[in-house]
Z-matrix of the N, CA and C atoms (Angstrom, degrees):
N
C 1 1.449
C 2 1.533 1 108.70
N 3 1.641 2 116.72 1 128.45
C 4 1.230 3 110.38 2 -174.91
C 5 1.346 4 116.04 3 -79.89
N 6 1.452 5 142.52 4 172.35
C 7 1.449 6 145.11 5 -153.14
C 8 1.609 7 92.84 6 -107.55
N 9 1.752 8 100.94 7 126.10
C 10 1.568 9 113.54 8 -167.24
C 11 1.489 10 109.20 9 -59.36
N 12 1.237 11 129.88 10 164.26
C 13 1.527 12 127.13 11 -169.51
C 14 1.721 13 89.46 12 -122.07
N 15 1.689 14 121.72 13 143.61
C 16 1.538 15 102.54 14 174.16
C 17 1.505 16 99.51 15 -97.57
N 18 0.759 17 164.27 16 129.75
C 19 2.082 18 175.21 17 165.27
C 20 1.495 19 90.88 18 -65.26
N 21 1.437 20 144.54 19 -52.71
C 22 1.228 21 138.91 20 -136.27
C 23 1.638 22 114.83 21 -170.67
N 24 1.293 23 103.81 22 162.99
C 25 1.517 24 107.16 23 -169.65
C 26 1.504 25 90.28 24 179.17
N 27 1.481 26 100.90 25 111.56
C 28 1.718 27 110.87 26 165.63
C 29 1.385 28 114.53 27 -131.06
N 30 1.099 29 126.68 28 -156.22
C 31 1.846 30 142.26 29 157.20
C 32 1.479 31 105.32 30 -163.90
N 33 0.886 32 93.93 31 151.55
C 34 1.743 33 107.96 32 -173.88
C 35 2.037 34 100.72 33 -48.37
N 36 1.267 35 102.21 34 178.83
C 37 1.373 36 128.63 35 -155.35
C 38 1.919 37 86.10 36 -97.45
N 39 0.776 38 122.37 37 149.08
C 40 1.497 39 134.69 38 176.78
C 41 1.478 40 120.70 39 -87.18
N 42 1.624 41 99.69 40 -12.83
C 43 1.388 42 132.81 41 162.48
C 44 1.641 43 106.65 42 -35.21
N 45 1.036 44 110.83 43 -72.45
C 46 1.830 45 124.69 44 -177.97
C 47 1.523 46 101.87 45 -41.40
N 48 1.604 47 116.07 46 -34.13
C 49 1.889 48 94.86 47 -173.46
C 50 1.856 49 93.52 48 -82.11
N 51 1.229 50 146.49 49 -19.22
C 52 1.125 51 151.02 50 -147.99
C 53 1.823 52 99.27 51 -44.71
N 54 1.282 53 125.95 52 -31.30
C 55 1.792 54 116.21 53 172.88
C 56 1.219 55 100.77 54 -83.13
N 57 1.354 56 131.59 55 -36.89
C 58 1.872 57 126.43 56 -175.08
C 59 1.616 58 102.38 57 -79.67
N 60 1.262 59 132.84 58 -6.70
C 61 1.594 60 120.55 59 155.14
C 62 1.368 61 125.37 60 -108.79
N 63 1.810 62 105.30 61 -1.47
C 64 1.337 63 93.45 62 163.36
C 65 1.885 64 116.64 63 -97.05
N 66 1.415 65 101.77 64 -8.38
C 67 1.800 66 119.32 65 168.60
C 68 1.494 67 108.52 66 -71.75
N 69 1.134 68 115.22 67 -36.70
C 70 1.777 69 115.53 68 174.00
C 71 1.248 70 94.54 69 -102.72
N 72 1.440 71 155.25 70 51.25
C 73 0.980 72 134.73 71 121.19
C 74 1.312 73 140.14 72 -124.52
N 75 1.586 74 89.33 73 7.02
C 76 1.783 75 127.33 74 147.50
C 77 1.552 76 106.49 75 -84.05
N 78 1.022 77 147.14 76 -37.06
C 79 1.372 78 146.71 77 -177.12
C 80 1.427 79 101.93 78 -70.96
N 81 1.308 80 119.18 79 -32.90
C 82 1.636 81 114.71 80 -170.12
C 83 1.198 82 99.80 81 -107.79
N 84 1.679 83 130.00 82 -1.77
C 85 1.433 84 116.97 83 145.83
C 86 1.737 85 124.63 84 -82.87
N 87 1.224 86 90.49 85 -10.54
C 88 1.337 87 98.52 86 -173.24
C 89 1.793 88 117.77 87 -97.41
N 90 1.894 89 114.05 88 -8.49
C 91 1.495 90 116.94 89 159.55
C 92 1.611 91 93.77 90 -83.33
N 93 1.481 92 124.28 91 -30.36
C 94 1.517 93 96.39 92 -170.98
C 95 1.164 94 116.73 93 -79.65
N 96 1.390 95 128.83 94 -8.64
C 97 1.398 96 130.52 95 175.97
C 98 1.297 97 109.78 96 -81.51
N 99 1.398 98 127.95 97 -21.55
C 100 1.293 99 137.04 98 -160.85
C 101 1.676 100 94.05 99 -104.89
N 102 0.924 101 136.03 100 -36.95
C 103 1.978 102 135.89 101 153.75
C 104 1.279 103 110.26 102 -74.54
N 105 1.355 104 148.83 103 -11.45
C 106 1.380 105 117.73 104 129.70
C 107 1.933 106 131.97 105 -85.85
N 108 1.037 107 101.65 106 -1.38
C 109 1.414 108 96.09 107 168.83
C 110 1.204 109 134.49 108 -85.55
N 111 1.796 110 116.21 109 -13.97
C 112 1.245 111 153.82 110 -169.90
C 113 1.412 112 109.44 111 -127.32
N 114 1.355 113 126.52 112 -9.24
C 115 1.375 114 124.38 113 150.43
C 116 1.632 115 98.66 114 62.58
N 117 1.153 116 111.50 115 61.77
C 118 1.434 117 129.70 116 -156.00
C 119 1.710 118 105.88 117 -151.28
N 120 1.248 119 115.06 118 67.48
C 121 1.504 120 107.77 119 -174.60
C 122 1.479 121 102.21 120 -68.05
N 123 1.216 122 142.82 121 -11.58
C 124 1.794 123 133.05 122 -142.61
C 125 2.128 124 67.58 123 -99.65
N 126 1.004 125 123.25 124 -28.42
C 127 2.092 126 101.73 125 -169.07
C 128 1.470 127 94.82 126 -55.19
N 129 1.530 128 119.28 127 -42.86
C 130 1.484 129 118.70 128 -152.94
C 131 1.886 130 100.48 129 -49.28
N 132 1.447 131 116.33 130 -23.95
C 133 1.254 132 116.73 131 174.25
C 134 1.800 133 116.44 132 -50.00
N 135 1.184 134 113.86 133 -25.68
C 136 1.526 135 108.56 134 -162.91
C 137 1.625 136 105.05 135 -94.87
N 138 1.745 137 96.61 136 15.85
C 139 1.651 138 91.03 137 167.33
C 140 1.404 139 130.60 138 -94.51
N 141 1.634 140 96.48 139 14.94
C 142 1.562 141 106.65 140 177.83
C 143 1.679 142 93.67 141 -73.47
N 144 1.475 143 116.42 142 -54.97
C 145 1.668 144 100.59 143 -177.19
C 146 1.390 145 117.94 144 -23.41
N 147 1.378 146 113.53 145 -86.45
C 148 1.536 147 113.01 146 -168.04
C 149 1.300 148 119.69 147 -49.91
N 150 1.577 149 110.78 148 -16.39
C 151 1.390 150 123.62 149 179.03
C 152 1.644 151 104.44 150 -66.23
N 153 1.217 152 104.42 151 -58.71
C 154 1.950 153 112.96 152 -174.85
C 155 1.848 154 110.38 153 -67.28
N 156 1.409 155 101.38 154 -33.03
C 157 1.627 156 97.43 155 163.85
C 158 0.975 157 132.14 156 -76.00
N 159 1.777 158 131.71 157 -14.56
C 160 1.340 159 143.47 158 150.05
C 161 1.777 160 110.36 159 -58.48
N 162 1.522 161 100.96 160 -55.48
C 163 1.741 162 94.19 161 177.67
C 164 1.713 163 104.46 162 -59.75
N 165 1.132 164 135.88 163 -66.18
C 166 1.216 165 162.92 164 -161.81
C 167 1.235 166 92.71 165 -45.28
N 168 1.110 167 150.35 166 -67.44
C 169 1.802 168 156.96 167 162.47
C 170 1.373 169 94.90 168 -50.89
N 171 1.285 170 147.81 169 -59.15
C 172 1.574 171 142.72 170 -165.31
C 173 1.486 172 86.37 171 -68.62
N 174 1.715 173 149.08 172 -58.96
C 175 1.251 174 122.59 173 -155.47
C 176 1.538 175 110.07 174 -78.40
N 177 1.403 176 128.18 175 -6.02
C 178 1.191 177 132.90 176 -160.40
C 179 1.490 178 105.58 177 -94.94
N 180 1.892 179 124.87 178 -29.36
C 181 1.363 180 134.31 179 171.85
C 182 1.281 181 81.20 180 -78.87
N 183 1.507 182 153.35 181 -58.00
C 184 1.555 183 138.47 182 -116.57
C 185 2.059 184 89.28 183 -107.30
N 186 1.972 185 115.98 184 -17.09
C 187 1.544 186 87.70 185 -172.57
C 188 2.016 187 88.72 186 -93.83
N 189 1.153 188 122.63 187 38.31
C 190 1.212 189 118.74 188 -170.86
C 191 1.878 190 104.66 189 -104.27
N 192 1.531 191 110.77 190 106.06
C 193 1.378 192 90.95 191 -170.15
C 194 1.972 193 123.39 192 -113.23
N 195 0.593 194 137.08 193 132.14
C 196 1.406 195 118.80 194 -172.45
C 197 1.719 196 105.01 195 -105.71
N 198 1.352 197 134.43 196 114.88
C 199 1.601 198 151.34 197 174.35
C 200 1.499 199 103.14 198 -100.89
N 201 1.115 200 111.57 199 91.90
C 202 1.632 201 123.40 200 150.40
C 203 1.802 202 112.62 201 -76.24
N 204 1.355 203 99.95 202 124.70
C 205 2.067 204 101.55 203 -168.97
C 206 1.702 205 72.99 204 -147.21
N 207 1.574 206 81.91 205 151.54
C 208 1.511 207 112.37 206 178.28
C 209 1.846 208 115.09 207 -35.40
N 210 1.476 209 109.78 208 -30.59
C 211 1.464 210 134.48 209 -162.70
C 212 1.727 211 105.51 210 -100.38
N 213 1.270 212 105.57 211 -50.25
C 214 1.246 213 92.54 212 -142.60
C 215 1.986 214 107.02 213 -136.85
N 216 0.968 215 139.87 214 165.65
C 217 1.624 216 133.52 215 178.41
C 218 1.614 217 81.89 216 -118.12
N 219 1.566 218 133.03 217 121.03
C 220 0.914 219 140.94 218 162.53
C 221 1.878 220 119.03 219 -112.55
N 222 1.253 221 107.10 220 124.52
C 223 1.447 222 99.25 221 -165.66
C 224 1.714 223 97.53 222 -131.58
N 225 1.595 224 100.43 223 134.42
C 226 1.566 225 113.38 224 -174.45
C 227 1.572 226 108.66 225 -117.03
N 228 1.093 227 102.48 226 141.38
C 229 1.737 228 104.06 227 -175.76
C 230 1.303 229 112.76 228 -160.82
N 231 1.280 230 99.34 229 138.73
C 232 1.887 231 116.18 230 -169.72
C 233 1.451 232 117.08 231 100.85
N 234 1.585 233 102.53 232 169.26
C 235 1.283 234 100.30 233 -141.66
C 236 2.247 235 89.71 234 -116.42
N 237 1.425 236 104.16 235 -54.05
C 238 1.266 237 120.89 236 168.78
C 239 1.139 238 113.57 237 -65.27
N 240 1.775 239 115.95 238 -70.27
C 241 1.340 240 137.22 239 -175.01
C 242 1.324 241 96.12 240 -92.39
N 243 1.304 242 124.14 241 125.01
C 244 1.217 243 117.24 242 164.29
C 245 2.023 244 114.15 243 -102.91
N 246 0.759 245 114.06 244 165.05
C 247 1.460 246 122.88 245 177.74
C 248 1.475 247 120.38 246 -143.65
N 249 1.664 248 115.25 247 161.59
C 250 1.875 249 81.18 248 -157.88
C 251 1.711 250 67.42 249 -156.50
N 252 1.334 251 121.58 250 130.46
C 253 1.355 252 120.06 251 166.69
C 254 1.753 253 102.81 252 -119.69
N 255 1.467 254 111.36 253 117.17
C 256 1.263 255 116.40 254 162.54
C 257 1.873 256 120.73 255 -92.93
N 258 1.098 257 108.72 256 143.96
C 259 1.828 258 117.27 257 -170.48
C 260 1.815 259 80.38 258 -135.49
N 261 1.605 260 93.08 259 130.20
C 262 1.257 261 102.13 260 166.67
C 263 2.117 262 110.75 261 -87.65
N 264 1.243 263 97.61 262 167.74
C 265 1.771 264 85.44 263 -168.42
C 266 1.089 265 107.22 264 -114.20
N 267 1.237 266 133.48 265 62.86
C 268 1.141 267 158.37 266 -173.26
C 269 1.571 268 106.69 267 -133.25
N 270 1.420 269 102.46 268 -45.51
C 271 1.388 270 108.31 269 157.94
C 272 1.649 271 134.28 270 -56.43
N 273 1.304 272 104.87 271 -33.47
C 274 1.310 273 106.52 272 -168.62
C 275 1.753 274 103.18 273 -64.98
N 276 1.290 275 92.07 274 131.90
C 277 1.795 276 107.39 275 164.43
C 278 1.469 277 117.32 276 -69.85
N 279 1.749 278 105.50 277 -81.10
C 280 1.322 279 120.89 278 -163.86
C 281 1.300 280 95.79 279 -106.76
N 282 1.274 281 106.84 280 -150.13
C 283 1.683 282 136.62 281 176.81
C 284 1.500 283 115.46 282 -172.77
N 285 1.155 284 142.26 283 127.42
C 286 1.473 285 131.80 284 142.38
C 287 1.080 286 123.96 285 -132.36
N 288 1.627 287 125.18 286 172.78
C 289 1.690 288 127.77 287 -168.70
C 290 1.797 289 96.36 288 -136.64
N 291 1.268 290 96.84 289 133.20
C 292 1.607 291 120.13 290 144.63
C 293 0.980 292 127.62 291 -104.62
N 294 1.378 293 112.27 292 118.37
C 295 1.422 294 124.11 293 -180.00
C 296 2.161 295 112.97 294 -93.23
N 297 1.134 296 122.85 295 86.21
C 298 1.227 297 94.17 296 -161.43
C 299 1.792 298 110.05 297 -81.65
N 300 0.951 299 119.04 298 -177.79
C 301 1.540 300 113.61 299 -162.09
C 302 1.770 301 94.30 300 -62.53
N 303 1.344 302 119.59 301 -57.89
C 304 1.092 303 134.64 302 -174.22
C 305 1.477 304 102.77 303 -40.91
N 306 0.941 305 137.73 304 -59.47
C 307 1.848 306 143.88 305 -131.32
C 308 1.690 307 74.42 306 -117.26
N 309 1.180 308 150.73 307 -15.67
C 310 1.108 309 137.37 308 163.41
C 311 1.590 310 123.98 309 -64.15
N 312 1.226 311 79.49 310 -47.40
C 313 2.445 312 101.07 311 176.56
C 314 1.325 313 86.89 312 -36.13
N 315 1.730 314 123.12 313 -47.60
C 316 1.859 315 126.06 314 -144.34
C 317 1.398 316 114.70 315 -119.49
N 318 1.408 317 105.83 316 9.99
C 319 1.804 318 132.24 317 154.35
C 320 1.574 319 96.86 318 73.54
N 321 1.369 320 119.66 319 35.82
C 322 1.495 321 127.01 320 157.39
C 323 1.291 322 135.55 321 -105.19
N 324 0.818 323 127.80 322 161.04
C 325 1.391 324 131.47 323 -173.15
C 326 1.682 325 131.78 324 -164.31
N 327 0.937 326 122.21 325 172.41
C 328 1.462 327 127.11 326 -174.76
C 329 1.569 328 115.45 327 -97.69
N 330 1.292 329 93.78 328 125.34
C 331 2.194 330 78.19 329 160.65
C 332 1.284 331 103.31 330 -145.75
N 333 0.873 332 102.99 331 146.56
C 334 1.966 333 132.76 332 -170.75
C 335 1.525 334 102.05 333 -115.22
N 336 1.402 335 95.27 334 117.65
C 337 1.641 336 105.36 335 172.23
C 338 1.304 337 127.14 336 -111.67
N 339 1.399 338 146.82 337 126.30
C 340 1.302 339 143.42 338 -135.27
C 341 1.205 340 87.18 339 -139.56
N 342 1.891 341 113.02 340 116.64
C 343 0.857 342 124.79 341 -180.00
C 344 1.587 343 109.86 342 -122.90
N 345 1.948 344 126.47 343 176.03
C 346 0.943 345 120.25 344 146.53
C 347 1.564 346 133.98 345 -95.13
N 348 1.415 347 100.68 346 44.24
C 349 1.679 348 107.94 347 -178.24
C 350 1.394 349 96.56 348 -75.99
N 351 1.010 350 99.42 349 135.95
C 352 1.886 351 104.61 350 157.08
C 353 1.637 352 124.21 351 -60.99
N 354 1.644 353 113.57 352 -28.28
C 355 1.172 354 105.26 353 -162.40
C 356 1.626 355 98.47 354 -98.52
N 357 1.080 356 112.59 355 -15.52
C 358 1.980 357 112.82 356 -175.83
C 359 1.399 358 97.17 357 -147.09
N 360 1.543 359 131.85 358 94.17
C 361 1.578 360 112.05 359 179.59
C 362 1.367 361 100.09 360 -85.33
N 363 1.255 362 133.86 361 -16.44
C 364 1.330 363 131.86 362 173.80
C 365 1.978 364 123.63 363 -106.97
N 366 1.277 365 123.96 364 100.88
C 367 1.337 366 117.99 365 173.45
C 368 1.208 367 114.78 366 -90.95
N 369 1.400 368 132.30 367 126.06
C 370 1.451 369 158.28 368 175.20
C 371 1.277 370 94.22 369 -87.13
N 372 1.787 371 113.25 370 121.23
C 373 1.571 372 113.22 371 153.53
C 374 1.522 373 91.04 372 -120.23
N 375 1.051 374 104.88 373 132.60
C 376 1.796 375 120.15 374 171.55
C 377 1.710 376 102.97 375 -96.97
N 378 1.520 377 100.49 376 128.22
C 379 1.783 378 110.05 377 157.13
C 380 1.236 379 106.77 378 41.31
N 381 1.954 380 113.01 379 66.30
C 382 1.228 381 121.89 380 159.37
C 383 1.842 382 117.70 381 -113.44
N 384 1.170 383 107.70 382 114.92
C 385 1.568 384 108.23 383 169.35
C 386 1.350 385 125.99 384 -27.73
N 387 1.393 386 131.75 385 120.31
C 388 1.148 387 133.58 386 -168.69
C 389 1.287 388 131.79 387 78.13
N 390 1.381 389 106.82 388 25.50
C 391 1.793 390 102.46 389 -147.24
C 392 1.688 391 112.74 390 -51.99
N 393 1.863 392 115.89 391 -31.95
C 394 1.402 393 124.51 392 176.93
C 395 1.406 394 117.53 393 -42.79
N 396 1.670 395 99.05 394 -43.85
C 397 1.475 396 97.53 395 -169.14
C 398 1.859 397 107.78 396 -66.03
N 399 2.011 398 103.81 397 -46.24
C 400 1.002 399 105.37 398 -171.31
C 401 1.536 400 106.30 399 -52.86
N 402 0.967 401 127.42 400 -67.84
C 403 1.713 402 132.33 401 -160.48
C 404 1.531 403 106.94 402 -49.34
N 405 1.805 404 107.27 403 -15.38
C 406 1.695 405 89.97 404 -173.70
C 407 1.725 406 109.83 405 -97.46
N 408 1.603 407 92.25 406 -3.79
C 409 1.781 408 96.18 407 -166.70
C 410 1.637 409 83.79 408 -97.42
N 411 1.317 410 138.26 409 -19.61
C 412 1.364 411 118.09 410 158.10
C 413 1.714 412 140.03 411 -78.24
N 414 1.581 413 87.97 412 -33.14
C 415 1.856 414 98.24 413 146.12
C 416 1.803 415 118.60 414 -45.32
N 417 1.399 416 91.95 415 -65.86
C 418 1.731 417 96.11 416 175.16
C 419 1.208 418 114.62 417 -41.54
N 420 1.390 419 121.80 418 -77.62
C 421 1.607 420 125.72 419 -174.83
C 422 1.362 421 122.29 420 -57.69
N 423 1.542 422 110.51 421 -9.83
C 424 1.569 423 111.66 422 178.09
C 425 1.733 424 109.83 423 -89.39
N 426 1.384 425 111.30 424 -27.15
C 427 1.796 426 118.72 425 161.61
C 428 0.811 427 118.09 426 -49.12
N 429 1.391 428 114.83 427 -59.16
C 430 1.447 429 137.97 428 178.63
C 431 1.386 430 114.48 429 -41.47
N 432 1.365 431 106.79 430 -59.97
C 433 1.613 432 120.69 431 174.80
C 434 1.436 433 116.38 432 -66.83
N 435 1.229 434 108.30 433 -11.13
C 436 1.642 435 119.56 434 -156.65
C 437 1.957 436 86.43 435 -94.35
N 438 1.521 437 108.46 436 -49.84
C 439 1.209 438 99.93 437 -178.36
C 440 1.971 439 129.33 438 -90.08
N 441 1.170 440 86.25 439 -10.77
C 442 1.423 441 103.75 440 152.67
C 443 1.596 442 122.68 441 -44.74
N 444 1.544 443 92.08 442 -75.68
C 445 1.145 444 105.60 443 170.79
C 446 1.823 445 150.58 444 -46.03
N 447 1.788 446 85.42 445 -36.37
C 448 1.469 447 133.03 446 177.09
C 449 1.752 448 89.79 447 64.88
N 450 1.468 449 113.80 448 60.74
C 451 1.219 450 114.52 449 162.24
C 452 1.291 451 135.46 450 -110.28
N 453 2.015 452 103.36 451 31.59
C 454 1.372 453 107.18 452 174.31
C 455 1.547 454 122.30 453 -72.89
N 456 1.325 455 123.68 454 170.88
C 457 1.363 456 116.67 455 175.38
C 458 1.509 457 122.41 456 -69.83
N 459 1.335 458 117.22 457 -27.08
C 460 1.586 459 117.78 458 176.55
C 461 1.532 460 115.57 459 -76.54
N 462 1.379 461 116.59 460 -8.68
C 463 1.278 462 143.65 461 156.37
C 464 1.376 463 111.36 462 -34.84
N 465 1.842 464 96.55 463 -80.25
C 466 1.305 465 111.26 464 -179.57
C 467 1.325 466 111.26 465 -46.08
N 468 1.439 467 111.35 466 -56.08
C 469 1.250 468 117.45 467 -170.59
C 470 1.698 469 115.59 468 -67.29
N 471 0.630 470 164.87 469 -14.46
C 472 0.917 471 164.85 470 -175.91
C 473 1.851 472 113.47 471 -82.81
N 474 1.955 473 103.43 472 -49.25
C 475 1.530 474 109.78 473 175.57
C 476 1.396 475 95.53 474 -86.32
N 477 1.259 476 145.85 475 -23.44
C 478 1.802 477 113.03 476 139.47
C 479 1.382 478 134.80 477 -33.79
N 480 1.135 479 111.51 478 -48.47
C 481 1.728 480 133.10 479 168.57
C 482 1.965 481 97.11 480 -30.96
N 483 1.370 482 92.05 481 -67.67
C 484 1.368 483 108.91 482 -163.84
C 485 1.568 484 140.42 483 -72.68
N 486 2.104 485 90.42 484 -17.43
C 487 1.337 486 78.06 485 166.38
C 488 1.763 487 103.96 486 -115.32
C-alpha cells in the first residue's frame, strides 16, 4: 500500500460565529455603559464573560479541521474531546455546494458530500473557503480511488455477470 499524500487542510470560515461576536460585542458595550452610568468600575469585571464566549466560539470553529489526503476525507472536531471521523473516498458518491448570499459577500460556502458510509452517508462542511476548488479535488481523488480500487458499479456488475 502506497503512503497517503495530504492535498488539503482547512477549518471552517470564522464567518459562522459572526452573530456570537456581534452579541458579545454589544454585551461588552453594554457592561461599559452600565459602569459608567452607575459609577461602578468593579462591573467592568464581568467583561471577561463575553470576552471567554468570543474566544470559546473562535476555538471551537478554529479546533474544527478538515484533511483531504489522496485516500481518505478525514475530519477532527473538538476542543477537550476530540473526535475524528474518517470516510474513505472511494465512497464518496456525489458532491454539492451552497453558496448562501451571505457566506458569498466572504467567498465561502458549503459542500455536502454524499457518501456510501454506513456511519455518515451525508458530510456537512459549513463556511469553508474555496469550497469549488475543495469539492473538485475530492471528486478527483474519489475517481481516482474509485478506479484504483475498481469500485465502480459496472464493476460490480459485470463480476456478477460472471459468477
Amino acid at each position: 500500500m502506497e503512503p497517503e499524500k495530504t492535498i488539503h487542510q482547512c477549518s471552517p470560515s470564522q464567518i459562522v460565529n459572526l452573530s456570537p461576536f456581534v452579541f458579545a460585542g454589544l454585551a461588552i458595550a453594554g457592561i461599559i455603559v452600565l459602569s459608567i452610568v452607575t459609577d461602578t468600575p468593579l462591573v467592568l469585571a464581568a467583561i471577561v464573560l463575553p470576552l471567554f464566549y468570543i474566544w470559546w466560539k473562535w476555538l471551537l470553529v478554529k479546533s474544527t479541521k478538515l484533511t483531504i489526503t489522496d485516500q481518505r476525507l478525514i475530519v477532527t472536531q473538538g476542543v477537550f474531546h476530540k473526535s475524528t471521523n474518517e470516510t474513505e473516498l472511494y465512497r464518496v458518491r456525489d458532491t454539492s455546494i451552497e453558496e448562501p448570499f451571505f457566506y458569498r459577500m466572504f467567498g465561502v460556502g458549503n459542500i455536502i458530500i454524499y457518501t456510501t458510509d454506513e456511519a455518515e452517508g451525508q458530510l456537512h462542511f459549513n463556511a469553508y473557503s474555496k469550497p469549488h476548488w475543495i469539492k473538485d479535488q475530492i471528486r478527483n481523488n474519489a475517481e481516482i480511488c474509485r478506479q484504483k480500487k475498481r469500485w465502480g458499479s459496472d464493476n460490480v456488475l459485470i463480476h456478477d455477470i460472471n459468477n
